[in-house]
ZABA-482467 format. One record per residue (C-alpha): residue in three letters; residue number from 1; x, y, z. Coordinates in steps of 0.5 Angstrom, whole numbers, plus 500, padded with zeros to 3 digits. Example, Ala and Ser with C-alpha at 12.3 -4.5 7.8 and 13.67 -1.06 7.14 Angstrom:
// residues 2
ala:1:525:491:516
ser:2:527:498:514
***
This chain:
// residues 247
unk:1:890:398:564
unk:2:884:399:560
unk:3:884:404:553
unk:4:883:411:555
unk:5:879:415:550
unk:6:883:423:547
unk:7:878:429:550
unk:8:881:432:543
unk:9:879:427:538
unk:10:875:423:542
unk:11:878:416:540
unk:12:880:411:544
unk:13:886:407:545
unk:14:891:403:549
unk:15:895:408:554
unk:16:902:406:551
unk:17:899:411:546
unk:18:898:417:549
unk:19:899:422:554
unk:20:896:423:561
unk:21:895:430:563
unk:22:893:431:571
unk:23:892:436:576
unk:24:898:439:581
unk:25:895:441:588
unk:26:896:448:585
unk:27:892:447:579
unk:28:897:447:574
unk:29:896:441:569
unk:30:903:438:568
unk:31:905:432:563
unk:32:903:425:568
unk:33:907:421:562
unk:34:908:415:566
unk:35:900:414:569
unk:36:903:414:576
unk:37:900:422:579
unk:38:894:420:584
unk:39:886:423:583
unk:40:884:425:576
unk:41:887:425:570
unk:42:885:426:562
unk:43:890:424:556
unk:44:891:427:549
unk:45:893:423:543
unk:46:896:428:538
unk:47:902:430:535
unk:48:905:436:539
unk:49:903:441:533
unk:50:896:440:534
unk:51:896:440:541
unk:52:899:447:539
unk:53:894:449:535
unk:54:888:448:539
unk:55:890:451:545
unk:56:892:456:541
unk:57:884:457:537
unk:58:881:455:545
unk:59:879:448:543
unk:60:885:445:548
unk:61:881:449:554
unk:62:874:447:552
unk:63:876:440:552
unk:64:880:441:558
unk:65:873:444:562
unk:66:868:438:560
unk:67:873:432:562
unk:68:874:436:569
unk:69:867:438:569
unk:70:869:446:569
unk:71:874:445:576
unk:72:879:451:575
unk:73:886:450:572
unk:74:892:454:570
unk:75:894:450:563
unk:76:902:453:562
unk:77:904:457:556
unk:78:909:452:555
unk:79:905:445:556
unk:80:907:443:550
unk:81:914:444:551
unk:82:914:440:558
unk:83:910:434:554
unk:84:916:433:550
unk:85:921:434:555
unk:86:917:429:560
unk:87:916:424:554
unk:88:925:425:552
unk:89:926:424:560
unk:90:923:417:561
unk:91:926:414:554
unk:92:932:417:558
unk:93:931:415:564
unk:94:929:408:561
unk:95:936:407:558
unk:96:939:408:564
unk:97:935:402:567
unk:98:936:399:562
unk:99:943:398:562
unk:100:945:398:570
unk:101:941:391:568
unk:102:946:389:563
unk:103:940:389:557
unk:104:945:394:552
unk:105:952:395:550
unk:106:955:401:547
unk:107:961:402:543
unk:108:962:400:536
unk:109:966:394:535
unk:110:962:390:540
unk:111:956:392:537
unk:112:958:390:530
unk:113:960:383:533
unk:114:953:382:537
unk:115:949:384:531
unk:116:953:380:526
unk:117:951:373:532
unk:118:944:375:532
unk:119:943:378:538
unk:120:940:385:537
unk:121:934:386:538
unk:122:934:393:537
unk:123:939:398:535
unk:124:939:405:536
unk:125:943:412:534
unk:126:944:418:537
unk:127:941:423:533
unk:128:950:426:530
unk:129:952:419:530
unk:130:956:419:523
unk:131:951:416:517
unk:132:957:411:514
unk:133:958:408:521
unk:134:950:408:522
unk:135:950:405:515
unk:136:956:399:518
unk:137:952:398:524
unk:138:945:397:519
unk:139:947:392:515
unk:140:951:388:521
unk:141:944:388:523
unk:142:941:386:517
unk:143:946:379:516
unk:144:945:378:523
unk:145:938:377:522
unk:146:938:374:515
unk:147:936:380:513
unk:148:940:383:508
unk:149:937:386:502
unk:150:931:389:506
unk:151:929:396:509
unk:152:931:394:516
unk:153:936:398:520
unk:154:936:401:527
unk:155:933:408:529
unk:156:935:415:529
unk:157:934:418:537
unk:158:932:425:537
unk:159:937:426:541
unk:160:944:426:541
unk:161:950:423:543
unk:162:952:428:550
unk:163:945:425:552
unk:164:946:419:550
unk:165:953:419:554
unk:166:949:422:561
unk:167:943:418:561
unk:168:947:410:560
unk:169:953:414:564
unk:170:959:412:559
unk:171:963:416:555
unk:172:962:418:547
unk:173:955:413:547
unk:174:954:413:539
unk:175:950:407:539
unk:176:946:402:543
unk:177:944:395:541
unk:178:939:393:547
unk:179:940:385:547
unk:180:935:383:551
unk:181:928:383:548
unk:182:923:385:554
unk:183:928:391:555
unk:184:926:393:547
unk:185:919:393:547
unk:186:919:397:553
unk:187:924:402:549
unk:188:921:402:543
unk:189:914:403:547
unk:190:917:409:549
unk:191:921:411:544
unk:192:915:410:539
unk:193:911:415:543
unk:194:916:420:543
unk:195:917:420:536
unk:196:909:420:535
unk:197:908:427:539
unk:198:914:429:535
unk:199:910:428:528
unk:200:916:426:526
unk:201:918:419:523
unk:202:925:417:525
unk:203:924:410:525
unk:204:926:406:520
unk:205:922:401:515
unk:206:922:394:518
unk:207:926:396:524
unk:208:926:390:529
unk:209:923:393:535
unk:210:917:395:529
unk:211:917:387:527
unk:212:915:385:535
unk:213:910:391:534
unk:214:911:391:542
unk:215:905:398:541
unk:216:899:394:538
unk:217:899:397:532
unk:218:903:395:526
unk:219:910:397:523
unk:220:907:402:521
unk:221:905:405:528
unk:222:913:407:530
unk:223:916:408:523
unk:224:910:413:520
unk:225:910:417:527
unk:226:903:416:528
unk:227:898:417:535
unk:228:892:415:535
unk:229:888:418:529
unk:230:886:425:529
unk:231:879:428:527
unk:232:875:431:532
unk:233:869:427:534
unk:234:863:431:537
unk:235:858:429:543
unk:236:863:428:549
unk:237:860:426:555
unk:238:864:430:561
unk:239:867:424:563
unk:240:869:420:557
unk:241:877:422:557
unk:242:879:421:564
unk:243:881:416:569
unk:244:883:417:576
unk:245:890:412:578
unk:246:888:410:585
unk:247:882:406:583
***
């Protein structure tokens, strides 16, 4: 898919890296996190808190009357909450996938010894896993990779471990090493997005999935916790920041 252009801050960038919004047959806009709704839709490429503040100063819904040319719609009070909901559920979802085709393992044991082989190409923790088993697994990670002595290790989920356990469906996920390197980039992809629209900045320095920069943009485009830029950039056409899928 072509780059998509933010009707918030008017750049353009590749979709991996934003958000599409579309049109529910009752007017609603709801998240479209995976492109996949038919007719138009618009994206938006900023972290969560400043979505909130410009629906919160009106600049969300003058944005929102130019890319679909003044059409009416109801914008839900809780729309940033459901873009952070949507975007949490498709990394989830994605996990599960994932580990029906047998791309991860879980469990800390077999973990450590697949990392210490070189066969991770991301590692994963739930959000309360436990820091020294973190810290344990990191560095199995790190002599796998010929890496030790370096700021490199797997990445803390927003999400904790009762999460994790529902969507691979396995008791007590703590960890997951993806060791297939296809399904890494489709995760970290995925997990990168999440973790932009958070504002936060889980990842850590020099992760393997940043290395293979599966988004385009450089280590630092997970481990800083970036979208695109966001300064706001005037003179819009009405149609610049929309798409329409069935095309």
């Amino acid at each position: 898919m072509s780059e998509r252009r933010c009707i918030l801050t008017g750049e353009r960038a590749d979709p991996a890296h934003l958000i599409r919004l579309a049109i529910a047959p009752d007017g609603t806009l709801l998240p479209d996190v995976r492109a996949k709704a038919p007719g138009r839709g618009a994206w938006i490429g900023v972290p969560r808190a400043e979505l909130e503040q410009a629906i919160a100063k009106g600049r969300m819904r003058g944005a929102l009357a130019r890319a679909f040319k003044g059409e009416a719609l109801h914008v839900p009070a809780d729309l940033p909450e459901r873009i952070e909901t949507a975007l949490r559920d498709d990394l989830l979802a994605r996990l599960g996938l994932e580990a029906r085709a047998s791309n991860l393992i879980s469990g800390f044991d077999k973990i450590e010894a697949a990392a210490r082989r070189g066969q991770v190409h991301l590692l994963l923790h739930a959000r309360d896993a436990r820091e020294d088993g973190q810290r344990k697994l990191d560095q199995a990670w790190r002599v796998g990779e010929e890496r030790e002595g370096e700021s490199f290790g797997g990445q803390r989920l927003p999400v904790d471990r009762d999460a994790l356990s529902v969507a691979l469906g396995r008791h007590n996920v703590v960890h997951v090493a993806v060791t297939d390197a296809a399904a890494a980039d489709r995760l970290a992809a995925l997990l990168g997005r999440w973790q932009s629209y958070l504002g936060c900045a889980n990842a850590a320095p020099n992760s393997g999935s940043a290395d293979r920069d599966p988004l385009g943009d450089g280590p630092s485009a997970v481990a800083q916790g970036r979208m695109i830029g966001t300064g706001s950039k005037p003179g819009l056409t009405e149609d610049e920041g929309l798409d329409r899928v069935d095309e």
